[in-house]
C-alpha positions as CSV (number, residue, x, y, z in Angstrom):
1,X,7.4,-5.9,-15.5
2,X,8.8,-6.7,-12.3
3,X,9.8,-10.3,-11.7
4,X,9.6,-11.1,-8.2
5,X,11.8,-14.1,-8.7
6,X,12.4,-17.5,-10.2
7,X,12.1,-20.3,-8.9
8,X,13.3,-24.2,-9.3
9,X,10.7,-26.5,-9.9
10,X,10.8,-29.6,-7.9
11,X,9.5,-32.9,-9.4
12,X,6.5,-32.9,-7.9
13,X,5.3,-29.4,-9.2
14,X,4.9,-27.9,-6.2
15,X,5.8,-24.0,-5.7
16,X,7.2,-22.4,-2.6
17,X,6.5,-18.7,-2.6
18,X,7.8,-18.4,0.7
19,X,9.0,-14.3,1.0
20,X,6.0,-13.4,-1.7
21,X,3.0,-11.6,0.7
22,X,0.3,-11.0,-2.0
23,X,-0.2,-14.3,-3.9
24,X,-3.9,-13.2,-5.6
25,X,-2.1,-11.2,-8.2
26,X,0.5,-13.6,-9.0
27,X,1.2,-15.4,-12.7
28,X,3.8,-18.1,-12.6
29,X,4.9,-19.5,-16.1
30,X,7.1,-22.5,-16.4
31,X,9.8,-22.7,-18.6
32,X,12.3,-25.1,-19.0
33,X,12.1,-26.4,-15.3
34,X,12.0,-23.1,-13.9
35,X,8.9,-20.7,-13.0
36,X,8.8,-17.3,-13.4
37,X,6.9,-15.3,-11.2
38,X,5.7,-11.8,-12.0
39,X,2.8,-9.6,-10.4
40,X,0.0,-9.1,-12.7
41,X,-0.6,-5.3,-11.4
42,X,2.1,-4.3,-12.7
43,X,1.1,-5.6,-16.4
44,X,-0.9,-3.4,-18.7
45,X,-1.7,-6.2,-21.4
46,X,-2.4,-10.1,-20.4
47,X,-2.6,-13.1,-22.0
48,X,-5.5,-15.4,-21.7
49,X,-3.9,-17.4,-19.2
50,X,-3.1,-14.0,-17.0
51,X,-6.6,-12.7,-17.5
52,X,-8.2,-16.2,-16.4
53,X,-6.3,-16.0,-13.2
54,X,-6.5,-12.2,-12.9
55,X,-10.8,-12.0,-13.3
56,X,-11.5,-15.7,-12.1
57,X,-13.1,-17.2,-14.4
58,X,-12.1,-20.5,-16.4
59,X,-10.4,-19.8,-20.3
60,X,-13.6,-19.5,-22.2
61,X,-15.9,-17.5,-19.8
62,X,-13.0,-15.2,-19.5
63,X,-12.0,-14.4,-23.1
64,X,-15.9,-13.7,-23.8
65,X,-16.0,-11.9,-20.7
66,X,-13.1,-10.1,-22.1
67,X,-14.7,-9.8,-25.7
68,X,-18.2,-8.4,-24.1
69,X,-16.1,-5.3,-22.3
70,X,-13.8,-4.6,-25.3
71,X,-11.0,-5.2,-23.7
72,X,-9.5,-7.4,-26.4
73,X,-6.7,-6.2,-28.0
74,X,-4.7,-8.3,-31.1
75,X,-1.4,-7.2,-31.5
76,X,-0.1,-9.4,-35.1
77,X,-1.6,-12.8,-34.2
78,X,-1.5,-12.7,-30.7
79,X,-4.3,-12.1,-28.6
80,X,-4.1,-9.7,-25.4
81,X,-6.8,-8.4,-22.8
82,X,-6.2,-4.5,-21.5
83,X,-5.9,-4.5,-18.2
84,X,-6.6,-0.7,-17.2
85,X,-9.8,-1.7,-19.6
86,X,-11.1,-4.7,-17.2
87,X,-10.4,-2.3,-13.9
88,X,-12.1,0.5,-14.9
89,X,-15.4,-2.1,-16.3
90,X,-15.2,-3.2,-12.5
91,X,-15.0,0.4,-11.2
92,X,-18.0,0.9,-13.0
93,X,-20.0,-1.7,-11.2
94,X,-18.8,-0.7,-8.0
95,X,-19.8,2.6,-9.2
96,X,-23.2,1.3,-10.4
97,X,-23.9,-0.9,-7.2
């Protein structure tokens, strides 16, 4: 993963992204007053939070969305969404449209 930078969180939350051009494929996590900011094409597996921002869709639409294309994928407890899996459903649309 390539992380694009991190940043220091100011007290009022805000985020200045400044030198990043393609904000869409963005995740920022926050972590002990600092965000990270990584670009979710370049991730294979996301978390529920990633795949919310990367399909659109709020945190239960999404992980049934993600259920309903088999693109679930545990790994020991956790809970991940294939990527490559979601793109090539889309693809398919396209494809189908």
């Amino acid at each position: 993963m390539n992380i694009l930078g991190v940043l220091d969180v100011p007290d009022e939350g805000e985020y200045y992204l400044n030198d990043i051009e393609e904000r869409s494929v963005l995740f920022m996590r926050q972590r002990d007053n600092q965000t990270t900011v990584a670009r979710l094409d370049e991730k294979r597996m996301l978390s529920v939070q990633e795949l919310c921002m990367y399909v659109g869709l709020g945190r239960n639409n999404a992980v049934e969305f993600g259920k309903s294309i088999h693109a679930e994928r545990r790994i020991g407890k956790r809970c991940l969404y294939d990527r490559a899996a979601i793109d090539r459903h889309f693809d398919n649309q396209m494809q189908d449209a």
